[in-house]
C-alpha positions in Angstrom: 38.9 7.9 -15.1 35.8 10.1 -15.3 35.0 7.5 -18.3 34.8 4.5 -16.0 33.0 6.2 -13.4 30.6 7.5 -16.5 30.1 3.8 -17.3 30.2 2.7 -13.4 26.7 4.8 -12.6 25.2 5.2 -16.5 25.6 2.0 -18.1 22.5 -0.1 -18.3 22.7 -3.9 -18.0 23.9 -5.4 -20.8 21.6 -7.5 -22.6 22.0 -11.8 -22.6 22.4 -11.1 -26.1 23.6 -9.0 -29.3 21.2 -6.7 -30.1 22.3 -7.1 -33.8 21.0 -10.4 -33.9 17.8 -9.7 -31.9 17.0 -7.3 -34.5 16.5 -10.3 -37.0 14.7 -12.2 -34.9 10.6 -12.7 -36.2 8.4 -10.9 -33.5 7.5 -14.4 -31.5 11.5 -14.4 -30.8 12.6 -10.9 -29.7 9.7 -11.3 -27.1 10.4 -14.0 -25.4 14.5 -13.4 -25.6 13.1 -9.9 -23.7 11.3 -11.9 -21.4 13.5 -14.0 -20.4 15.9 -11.0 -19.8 13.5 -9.7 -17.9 12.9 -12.7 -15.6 16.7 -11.9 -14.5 17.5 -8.7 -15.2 14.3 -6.7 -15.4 14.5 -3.4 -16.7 18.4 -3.4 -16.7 18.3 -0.1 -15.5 22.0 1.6 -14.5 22.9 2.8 -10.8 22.4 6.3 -11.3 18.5 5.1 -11.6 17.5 3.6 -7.9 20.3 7.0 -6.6 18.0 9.6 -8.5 15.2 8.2 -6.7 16.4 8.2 -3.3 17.9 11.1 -4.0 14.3 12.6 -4.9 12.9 11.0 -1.9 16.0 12.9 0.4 14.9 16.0 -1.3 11.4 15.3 -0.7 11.5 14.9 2.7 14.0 17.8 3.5 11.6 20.0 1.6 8.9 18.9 4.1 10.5 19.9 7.0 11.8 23.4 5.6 7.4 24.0 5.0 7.1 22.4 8.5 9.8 25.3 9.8 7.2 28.1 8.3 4.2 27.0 10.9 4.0 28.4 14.3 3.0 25.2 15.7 5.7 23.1 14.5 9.6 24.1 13.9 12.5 23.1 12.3 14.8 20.0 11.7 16.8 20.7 15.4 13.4 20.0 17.2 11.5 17.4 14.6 11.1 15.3 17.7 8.6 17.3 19.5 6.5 17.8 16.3 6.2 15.5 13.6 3.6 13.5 14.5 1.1 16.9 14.9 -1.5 16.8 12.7 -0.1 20.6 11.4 2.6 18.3 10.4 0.9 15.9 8.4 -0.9 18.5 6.2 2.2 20.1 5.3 3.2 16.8 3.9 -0.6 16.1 1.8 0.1 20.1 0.3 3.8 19.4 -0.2 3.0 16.0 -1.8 0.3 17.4 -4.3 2.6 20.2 -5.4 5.8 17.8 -6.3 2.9 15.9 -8.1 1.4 18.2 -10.4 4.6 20.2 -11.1 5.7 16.6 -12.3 8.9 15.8 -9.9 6.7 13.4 -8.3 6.3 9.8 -9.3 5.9 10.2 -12.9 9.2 11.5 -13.2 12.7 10.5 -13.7 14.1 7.2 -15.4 11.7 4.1 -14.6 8.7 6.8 -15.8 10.6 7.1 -19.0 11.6 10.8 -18.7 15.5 10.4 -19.5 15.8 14.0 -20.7 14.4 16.1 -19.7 13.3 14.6 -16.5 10.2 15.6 -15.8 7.1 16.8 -17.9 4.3 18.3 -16.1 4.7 22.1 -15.8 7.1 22.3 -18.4 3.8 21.2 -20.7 1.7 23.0 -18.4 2.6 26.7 -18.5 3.3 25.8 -22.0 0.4 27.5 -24.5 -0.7 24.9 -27.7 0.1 21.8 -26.3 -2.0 18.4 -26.3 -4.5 18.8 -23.2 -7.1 15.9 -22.4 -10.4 17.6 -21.6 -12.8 15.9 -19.3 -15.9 16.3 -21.7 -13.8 16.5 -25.0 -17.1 16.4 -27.4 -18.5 19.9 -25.1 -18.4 22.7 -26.9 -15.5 25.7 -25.6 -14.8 22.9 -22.1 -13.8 20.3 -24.6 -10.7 22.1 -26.4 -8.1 20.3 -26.6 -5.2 23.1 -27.0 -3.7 24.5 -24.1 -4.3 28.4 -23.9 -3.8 31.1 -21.8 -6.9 30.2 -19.2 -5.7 26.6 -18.8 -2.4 28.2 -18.0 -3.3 31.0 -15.3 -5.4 28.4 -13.7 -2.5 25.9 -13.4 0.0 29.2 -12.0 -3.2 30.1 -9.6 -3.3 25.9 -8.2 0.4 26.2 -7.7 0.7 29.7 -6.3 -2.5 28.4 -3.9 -0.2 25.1 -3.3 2.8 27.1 -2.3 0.4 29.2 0.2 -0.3 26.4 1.7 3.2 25.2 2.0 4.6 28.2 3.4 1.8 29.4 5.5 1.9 29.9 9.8 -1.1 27.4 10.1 -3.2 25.5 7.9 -6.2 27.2 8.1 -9.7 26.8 6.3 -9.4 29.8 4.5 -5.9 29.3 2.7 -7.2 26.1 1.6 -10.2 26.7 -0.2 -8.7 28.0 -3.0 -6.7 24.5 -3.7 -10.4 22.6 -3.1 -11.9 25.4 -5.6 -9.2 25.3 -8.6 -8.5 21.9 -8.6 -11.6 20.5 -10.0 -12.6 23.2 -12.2 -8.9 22.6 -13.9 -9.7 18.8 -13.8 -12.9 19.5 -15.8 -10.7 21.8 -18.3 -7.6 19.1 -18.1 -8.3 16.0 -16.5 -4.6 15.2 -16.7 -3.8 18.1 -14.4 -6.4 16.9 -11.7 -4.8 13.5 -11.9 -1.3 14.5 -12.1 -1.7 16.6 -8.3 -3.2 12.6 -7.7 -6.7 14.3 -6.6 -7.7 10.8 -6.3 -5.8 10.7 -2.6 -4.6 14.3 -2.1 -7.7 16.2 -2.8 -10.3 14.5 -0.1 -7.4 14.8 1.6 -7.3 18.6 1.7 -11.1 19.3 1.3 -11.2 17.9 5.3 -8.8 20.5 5.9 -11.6 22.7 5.9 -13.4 21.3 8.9 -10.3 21.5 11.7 -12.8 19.7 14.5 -12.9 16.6 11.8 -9.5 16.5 9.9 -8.1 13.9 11.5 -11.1 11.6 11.7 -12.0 12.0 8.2 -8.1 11.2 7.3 -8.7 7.8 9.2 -11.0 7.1 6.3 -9.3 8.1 3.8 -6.0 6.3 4.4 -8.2 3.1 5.9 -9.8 3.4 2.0 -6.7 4.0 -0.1 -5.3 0.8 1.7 -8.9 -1.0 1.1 -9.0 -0.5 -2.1 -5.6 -1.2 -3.0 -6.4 -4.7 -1.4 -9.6 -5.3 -3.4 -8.3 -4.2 -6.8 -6.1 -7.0 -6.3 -8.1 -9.9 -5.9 -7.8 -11.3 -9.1 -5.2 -13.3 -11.2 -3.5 -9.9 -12.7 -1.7 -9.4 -9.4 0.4 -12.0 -9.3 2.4 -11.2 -12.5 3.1 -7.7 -11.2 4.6 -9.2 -8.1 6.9 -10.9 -10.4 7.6 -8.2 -13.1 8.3 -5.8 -9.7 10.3 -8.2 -8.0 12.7 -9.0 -10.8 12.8 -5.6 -11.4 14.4 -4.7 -8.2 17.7 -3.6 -7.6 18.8 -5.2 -4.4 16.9 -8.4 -5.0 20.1 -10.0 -6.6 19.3 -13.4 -6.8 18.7 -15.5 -10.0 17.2 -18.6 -8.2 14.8 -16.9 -5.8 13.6 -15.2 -9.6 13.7 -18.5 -11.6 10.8 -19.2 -8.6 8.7 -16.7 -9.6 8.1 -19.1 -12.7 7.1 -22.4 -13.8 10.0 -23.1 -15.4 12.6 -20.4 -16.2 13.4 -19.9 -19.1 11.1 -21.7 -21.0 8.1 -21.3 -19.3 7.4 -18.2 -17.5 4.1 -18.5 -16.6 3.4 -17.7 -13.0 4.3 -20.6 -10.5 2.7 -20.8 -7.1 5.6 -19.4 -5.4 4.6 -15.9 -7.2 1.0 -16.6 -6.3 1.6 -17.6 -2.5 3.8 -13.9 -2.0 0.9 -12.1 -4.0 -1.6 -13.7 -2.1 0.1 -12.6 1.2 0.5 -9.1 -0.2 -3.1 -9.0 -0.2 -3.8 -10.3 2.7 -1.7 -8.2 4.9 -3.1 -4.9 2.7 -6.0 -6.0 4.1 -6.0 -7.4 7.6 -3.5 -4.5 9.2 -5.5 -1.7 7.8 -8.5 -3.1 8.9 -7.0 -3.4 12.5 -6.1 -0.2 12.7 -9.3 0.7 11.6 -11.8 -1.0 13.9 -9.1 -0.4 16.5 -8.9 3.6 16.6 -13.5 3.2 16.4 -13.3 0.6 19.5 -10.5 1.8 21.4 -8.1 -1.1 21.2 -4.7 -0.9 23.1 -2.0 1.3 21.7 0.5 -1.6 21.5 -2.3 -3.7 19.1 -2.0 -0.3 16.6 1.8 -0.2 17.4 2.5 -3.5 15.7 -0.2 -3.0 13.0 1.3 0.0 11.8 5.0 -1.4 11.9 3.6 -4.1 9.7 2.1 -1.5 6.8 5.4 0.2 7.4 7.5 -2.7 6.8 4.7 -3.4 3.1 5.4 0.2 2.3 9.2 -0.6 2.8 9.3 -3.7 0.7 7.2 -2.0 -1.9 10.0 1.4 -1.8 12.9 -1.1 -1.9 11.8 -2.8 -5.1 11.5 0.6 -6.8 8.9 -0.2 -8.8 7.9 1.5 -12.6 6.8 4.4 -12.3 8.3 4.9 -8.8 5.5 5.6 -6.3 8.0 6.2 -3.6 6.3 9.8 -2.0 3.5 7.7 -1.9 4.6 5.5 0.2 6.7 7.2 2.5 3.5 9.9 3.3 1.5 6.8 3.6 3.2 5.4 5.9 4.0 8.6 7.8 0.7 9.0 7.5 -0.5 6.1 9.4 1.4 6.7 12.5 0.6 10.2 12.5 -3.2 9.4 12.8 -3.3 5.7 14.1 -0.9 6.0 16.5 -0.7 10.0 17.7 -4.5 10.4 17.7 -6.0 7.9 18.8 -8.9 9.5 20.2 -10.3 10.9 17.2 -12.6 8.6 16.1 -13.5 7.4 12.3 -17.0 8.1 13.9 -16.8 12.1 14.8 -17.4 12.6 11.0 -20.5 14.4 10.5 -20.6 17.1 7.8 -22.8 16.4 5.4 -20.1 17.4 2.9 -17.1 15.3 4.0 -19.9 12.2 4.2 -21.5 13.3 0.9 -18.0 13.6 -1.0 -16.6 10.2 0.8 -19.3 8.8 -0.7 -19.0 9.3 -3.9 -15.1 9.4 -4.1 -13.9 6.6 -1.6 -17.2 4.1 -2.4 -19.1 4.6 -5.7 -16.2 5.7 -7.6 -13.9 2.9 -6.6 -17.0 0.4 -6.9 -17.7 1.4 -10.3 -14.3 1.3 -11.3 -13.1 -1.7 -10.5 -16.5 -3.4 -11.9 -17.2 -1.2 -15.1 -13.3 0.4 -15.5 -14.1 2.2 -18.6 -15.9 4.4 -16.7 -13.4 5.6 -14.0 -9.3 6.0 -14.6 -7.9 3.4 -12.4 -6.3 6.0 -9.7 -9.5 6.9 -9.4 -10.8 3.8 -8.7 -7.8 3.3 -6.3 -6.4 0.2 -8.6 -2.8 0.8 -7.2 0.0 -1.3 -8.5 -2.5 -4.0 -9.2 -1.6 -5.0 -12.6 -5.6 -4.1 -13.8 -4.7 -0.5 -15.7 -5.7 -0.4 -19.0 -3.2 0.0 -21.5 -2.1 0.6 -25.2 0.1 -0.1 -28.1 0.9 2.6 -30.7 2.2 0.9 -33.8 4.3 3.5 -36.2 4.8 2.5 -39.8 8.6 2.3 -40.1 10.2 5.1 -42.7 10.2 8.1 -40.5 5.8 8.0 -39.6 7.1 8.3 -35.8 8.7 11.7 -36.7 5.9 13.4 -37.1 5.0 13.8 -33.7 7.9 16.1 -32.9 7.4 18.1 -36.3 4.1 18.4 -35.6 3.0 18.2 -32.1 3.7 21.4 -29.5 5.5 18.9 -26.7 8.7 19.4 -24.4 10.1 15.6 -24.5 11.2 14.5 -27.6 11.0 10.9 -29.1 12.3 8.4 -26.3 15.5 7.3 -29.2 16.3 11.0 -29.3 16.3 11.3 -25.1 18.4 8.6 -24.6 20.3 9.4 -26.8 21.9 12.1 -24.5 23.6 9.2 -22.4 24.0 6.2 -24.9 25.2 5.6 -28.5 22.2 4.3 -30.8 22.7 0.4 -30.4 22.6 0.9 -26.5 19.7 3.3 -26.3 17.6 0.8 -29.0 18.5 -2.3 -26.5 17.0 -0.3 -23.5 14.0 0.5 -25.3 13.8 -2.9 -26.4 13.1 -4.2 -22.5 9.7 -2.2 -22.5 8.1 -5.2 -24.9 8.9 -7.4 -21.6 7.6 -4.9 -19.4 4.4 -5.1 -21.1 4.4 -8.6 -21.7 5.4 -10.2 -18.6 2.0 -8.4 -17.0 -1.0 -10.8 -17.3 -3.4 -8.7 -19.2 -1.4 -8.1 -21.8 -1.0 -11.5 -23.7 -4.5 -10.8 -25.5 -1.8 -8.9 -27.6 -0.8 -12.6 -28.8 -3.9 -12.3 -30.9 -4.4 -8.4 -31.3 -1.3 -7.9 -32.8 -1.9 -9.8 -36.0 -5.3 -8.3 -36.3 -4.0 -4.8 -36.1 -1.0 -4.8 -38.7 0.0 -7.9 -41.6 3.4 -7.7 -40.3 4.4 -6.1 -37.1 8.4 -6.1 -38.1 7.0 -2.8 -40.1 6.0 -0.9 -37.7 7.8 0.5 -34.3 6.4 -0.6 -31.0 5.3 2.6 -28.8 3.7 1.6 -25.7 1.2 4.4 -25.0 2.4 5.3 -21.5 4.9 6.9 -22.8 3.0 8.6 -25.6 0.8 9.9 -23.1 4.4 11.4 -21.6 6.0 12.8 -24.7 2.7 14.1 -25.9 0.5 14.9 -23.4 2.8 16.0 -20.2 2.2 13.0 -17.7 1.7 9.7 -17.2 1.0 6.9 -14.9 -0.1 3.6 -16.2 -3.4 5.3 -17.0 -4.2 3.9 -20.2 -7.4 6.1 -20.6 -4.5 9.3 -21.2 -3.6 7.3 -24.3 -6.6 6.0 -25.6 -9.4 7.9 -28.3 -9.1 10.8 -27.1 -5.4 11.4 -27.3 -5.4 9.6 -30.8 -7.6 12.6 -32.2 -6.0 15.1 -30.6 -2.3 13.4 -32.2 -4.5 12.6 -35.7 -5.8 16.7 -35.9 -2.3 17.5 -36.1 -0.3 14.8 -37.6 -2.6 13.7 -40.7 -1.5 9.6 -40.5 -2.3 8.2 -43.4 -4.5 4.6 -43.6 -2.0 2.0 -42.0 0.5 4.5 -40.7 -0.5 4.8 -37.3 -2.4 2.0 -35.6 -3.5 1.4 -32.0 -4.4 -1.3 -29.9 -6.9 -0.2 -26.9 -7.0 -2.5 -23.9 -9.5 -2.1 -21.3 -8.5 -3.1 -17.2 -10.5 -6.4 -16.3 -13.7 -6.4 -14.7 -12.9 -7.5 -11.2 -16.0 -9.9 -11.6 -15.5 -11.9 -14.7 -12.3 -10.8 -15.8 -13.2 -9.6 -19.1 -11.3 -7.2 -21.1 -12.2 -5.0 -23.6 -10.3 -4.4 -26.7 -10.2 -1.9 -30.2 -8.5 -1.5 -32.5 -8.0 2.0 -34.4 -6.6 3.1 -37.2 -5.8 7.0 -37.1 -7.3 8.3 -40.2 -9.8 5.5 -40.7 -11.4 4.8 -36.5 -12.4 1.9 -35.3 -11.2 -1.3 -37.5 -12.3 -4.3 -34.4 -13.2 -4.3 -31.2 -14.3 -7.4 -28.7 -13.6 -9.6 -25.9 -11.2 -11.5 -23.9 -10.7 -13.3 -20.7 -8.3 -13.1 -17.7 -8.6 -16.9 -17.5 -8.0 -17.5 -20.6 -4.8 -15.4 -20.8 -3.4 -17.4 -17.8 -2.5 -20.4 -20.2 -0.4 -17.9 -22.5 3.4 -17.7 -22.7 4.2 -14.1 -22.4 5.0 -14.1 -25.8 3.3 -15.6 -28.7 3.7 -19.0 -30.1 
């Protein structure tokens, strides 16, 4: 009995064929029988996955309201009525949201993040000495170390103690926040990792305002009208549409194969994007940016409450859509403060203007954080990481393959390298026998390949190794988790400098370790930018490719 129910929650979806055979298969094969899996199936994830996550998300929440109970001005879950859209309220939430973050419980955790045991990384590589940190000036000398030691580690206790402060304190006051404002950016210079793992790029303007109580809620206006913006913008180009597809396949109530089959030109032989996936992108978009924008204008020109009313049950009902799909890498706290967030400020304060913002050092950060960065980012993106160029879910993060010589090359990561997560076979294989946890694994070629950008691979591949069947296929998102702690579609956590920090340890020989290094697109040509490294040897190749050029490909190569 407890077998069945074992197998009921835990087993993943079996694959439309044997494994066995699929490991015969030449590369071109295996990817598109993955593909096509994927274009039904998606991940195959088991039950237990979407549960953990709304499970998280119950936890989340709860947690909230337990801080909330701690402030004079608000109260417990018997009187959440006559509170919860106080502005007390909504800080409680940004603090509370920042600490799940950076301790790792957040949405780089669990399952669909690739954490299957344990399931988290964050502060169990954070408070732990000689692991692999990523420096924000790694070439600087005593700044750019790349060990953990016992500063890096009493300045991440100090941000959480400061978080917890927050969390548990009467009031939110200037003075218990500074400390969070003051540690988190002098950790992000010592681990940039850190300062994007707490997901600074939202939560930290978020609580600098918290310092000026006569302009919070104006100044969180901007924010939130920003992270929607440029969400929005980052999506104007071809790259979107495919992650609409890959995300919508992927979902675990959308159980229908024809409404799938759609999202293509003609499953299962040719799954390039058809207009259907373009058309529900496009309207994605669209909404992302017209209600925002509404809300916006409305709350500087004092529109009627019932305009903002339906505005904000239209982001709530995008916020929905996007929770219910329970995307890779499971943004769901994100989008549950988000849209919590926009009633609490759209709706309950609607006097407080966008335009009451006049510190010099709220406009001088907003500046530089909500306009240049995001500018520069999504125009030069090997300048700025994508979160903090507010790329969300928009299929333009960079992104890398690690390709392992086959005869044990992989193993030297966990002989070598001071990390809490073991290889990926080795996690799973907690739950599954080997066959079964080798299938799952399998489905992460698809993941990768079913996004847009990553078909210049059709052409990288060969250049970076004579025969891929020799070498094992590591995306780096999860080396960036199993080595470095955290991860979030940031390719930049997996790129040259995480290779030297892995290479200074591991000693790859020539052609034992390579790695291909994809840039995002530039949002106005679509141009990527790709290298290719080998670790003991550097840079073998590097050039040039084109979104609209990678729109005629197959997901997987001829």
């Amino acid at each position: 009995m407890l077998k069945k129910i074992y197998h009921f929650f835990m087993k993943p979806a079996p694959l439309p064929y044997d494994y066995s055979d699929w490991e015969k298969w030449p590369f071109p094969e295996k990817a598109k029988r993955v593909c096509q899996a994927w274009g039904l199936q998606g991940f195959g994830a088991p039950l237990f996955a979407p549960i953990f996550y709304f499970l998280k998300i119950v936890f989340y929440v709860w947690m909230w309201t337990v801080f909330c109970a701690y402030s004079t001005d608000l109260g417990g879950l018997d009187s959440i009525s006559t509170w919860w859209f106080k502005l007390e309220a909504l800080g409680k939430a940004v603090f509370w949201t920042a600490l799940i973050e950076v301790i790792g419980l957040g949405g780089a955790s669990g399952p669909l993040c690739a954490r299957y045991m344990p399931p988290l990384g964050g502060i169990t590589y954070f408070l732990r000495p000689n692991t692999i940190k990523l420096p924000l000036f790694p070439k600087a000398p005593i700044i750019g170390n790349d060990n953990r030691n016992l500063l890096d580690i009493i300045l991440y206790i100090a941000l959480l103690v400061a978080l917890v402060r927050v969390c548990i304190a009467s009031a939110i006051s200037p003075e218990i926040v500074l400390p969070v404002v003051i540690l988190l950016p002098l950790i992000g210079l010592l681990d940039r990792q850190i300062y994007l793992a707490a997901r600074a790029d939202m939560w930290y303007p978020a609580m600098l305002v918290f310092l000026f109580p006569d302009q919070t809620a104006s100044a969180l206006k901007i924010l939130w009208f920003a992270v929607w913006f440029w969400a929005a913008f980052s999506k104007l180009q071809p790259s979107f549409t495919s992650v609409i597809a890959v995300m919508l396949c992927n979902s675990p109530f959308l159980k229908f194969d024809w409404l799938k089959k759609m999202l293509f030109k003609s499953y299962p032989d040719d799954l390039r994007l058809s207009n259907t996936a373009n058309y529900i992108s496009h309207f994605g978009t669209l909404v992302e940016f017209v209600l925002p924008t509404i809300l916006f204008t409305g709350s500087i020109l004092g529109w009627s409450p019932e305009i903002l009313f339906y505005a904000l049950c239209g982001m709530t009902l995008f916020h929905l859509f996007i929770f219910m799909n329970v995307p890779m890498a499971v943004p769901m706290e994100w989008n549950v403060i988000m849209a919590y967030g926009g009633w609490v400020l759209f709706y309950a304060h609607p006097m407080m203007s966008p335009q009451m913002v006049s510190h010099p050092v709220i406009i001088a950060l907003f500046v530089i954080l909500l306009l240049v960065l995001p500018l520069l980012g999504n125009f030069h993106p090997k300048y700025v990481t994508f979160l903090m160029s507010m790329r969300y879910y928009a299929g333009t993060w960079p992104f890398n393959i690690w390709l392992f010589k086959k005869g044990k090359k992989l193993e030297k990561l966990d002989a070598n390298i001071t990390k809490t997560s073991p290889d990926l076979r080795k996690q799973l294989s907690f739950y599954y026998d080997e066959k079964t946890s080798q299938s799952v694994l399998s489905r992460v070629i698809s993941f990768r390949l079913m996004h847009l950008p990553s078909r210049v691979l059709h052409d990288l591949l060969p250049k970076a190794v004579h025969n891929i069947e020799d070498y094992y296929w590591q995306d780096g998102e999860f080396i960036a988790g199993e080595v470095g702690g955290w991860n979030f579609g940031d390719g930049h956590f997996s790129s040259e400098t995480m290779l030297t920090a892995v290479q200074k340890r591991c000693h790859f020989e020539s052609g034992e370790l390579r790695v291909i290094m994809v840039e995002s697109p530039q949002l106005h040509n679509g141009r990527l930018h790709w290298r290719i490294y080998d670790a003991k040897d550097g840079l073998l190749e590097e050039g040039y490719a084109y979104i609209k050029d990678l729109k005629k490909k197959m997901p997987w190569p001829s």
